[in-house]
Each structure stands twice: as C-alpha cells, then as structure tokens.
N, C-alpha and C positions, 0 to 999 in steps of 0.2 A: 392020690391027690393030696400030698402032704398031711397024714392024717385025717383026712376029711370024707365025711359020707358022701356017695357022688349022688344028685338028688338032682331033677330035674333044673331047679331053679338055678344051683350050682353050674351046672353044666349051659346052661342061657345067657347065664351072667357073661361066666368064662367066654363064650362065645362075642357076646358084644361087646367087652373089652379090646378083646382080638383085631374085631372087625370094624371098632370106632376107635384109633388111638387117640390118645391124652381127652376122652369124652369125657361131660359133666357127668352127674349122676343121674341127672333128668334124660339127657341123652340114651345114657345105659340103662335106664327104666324102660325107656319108650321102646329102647330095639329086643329087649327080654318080652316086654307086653306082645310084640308078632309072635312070637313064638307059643307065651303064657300067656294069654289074655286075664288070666284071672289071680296074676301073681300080685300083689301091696307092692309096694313102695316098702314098709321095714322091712321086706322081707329080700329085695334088693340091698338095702340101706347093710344089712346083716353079714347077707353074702363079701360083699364087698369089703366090709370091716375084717370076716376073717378070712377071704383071698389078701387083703393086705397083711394082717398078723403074721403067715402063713407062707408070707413071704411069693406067692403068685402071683400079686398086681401091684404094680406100685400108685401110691397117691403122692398129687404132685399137688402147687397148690403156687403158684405165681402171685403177686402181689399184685392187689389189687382182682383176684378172683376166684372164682372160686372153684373148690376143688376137682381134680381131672383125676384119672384111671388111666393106666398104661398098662400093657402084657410086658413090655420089653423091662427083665427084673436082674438084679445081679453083675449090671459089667457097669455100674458108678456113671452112666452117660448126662450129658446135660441138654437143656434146652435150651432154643431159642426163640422169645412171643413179639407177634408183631406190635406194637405201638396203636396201629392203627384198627388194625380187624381183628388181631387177638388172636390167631393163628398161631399153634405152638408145633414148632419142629424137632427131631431129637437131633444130640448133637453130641459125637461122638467124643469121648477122653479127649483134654487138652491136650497134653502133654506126660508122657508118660505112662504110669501103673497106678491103681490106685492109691492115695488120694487123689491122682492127677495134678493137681497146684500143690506146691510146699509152704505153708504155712511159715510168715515171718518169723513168730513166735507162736508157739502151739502150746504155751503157757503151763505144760507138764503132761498136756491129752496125750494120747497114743490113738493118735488119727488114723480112719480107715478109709473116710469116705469126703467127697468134698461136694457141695452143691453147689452149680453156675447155673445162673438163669444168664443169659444175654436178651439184650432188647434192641428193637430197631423198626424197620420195615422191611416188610415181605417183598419180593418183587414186585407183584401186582401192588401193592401201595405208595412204593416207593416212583412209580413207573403211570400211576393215576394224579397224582399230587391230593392222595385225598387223606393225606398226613396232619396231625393236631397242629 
C-alpha cells in the first residue's frame, strides 16, 4: 500500500472512499464508524491526508465547498458539480493526453496536469426547475 502500514483504520478508510465517490470527510467518517465504531475523527482526518500524499485518493475541493475524496487517482479526469444539489460527476480527459487543455501561454511551466471543474445542472434539477 504505497509504503504504508496496512492497519485496520487504513483499510476502512480505503474502503469508504471506494464505496462513496467524491464523499466529504463527515461522510467517510460516518461510513469507517460501521465498521470501527471506536475510531476519532483525526484519525480519519490522518488516514486520508496520507492516502492523498501517497498518492491513493485524490482530494478535490470545488468552489464554494468543501473538501471531497475520490479512489479514481492517476488518469488527470475532471469533474462536473451540479449548481443546484451539488452532485459531482467524473468527467473523463477533454481532449487529448495529459494536460488534456493546451495552455494559451504556460508562461515557462512544463505542465502536467490540468484541472476542469464544469458547472451546471444535473438532469434531475435541470428537469425539476429547482435551479437558483
């Protein structure tokens, strides 16, 4: 597991990242607590800080909220959040390899990676009128 001890909490964590994509942290607490009734909150907070270092989960972090967990790590994908209920979808490479988007000017960087959030509405809000 990328240098890591494999340790019950580890292995809970891993699992409810899995099993709730793009979940908050409260979320991936709550779904570790079935499992580990008797595990903290930092000790969640922990796990996840170094599944991200470590390159196993990714943190995504949309404007305007707050931070989400993914498993899906390594192929540069983007998201798309609804406007309305906040629903985030992955969203495969634009165009191309990574970076996926060409940079007008990339002002001397040697770009690897590119991050697109798109925004909108889901079908179900789009299709309810229960839009801002």
């Amino acid at each position: 597991m990328a240098d890591l001890r494999v340790t019950r909490p580890r292995l809970a964590v891993l699992e409810a990242v899995h099993g709730n994509p793009h979940a908050d942290t409260e979320t991936i607490f709550e779904a570790v607590r079935v499992f580990l009734p008797a595990v903290s909150r930092q000790a969640v907070y922990d796990v996840l800080h170094a599944f991200t270092a470590a390159g196993l989960v990714r943190r995504i972090q949309p404007s305007g909220s707050v931070a989400r967990y993914e498993a899906r790590v390594g192929d540069n994908h983007h998201h798309v959040v609804c406007r309305s209920c906040g629903v985030i979808v992955d969203v495969d490479c634009a165009v191309g390899d990574a970076p996926c988007l060409t940079a007008s000017d990339n002002n001397g960087f040697v770009l690897d990676e590119a991050e697109v959030i798109y925004w909108g509405l889901c079908p179900d809000c789009s299709t309810s009128g229960s839009h801002p």
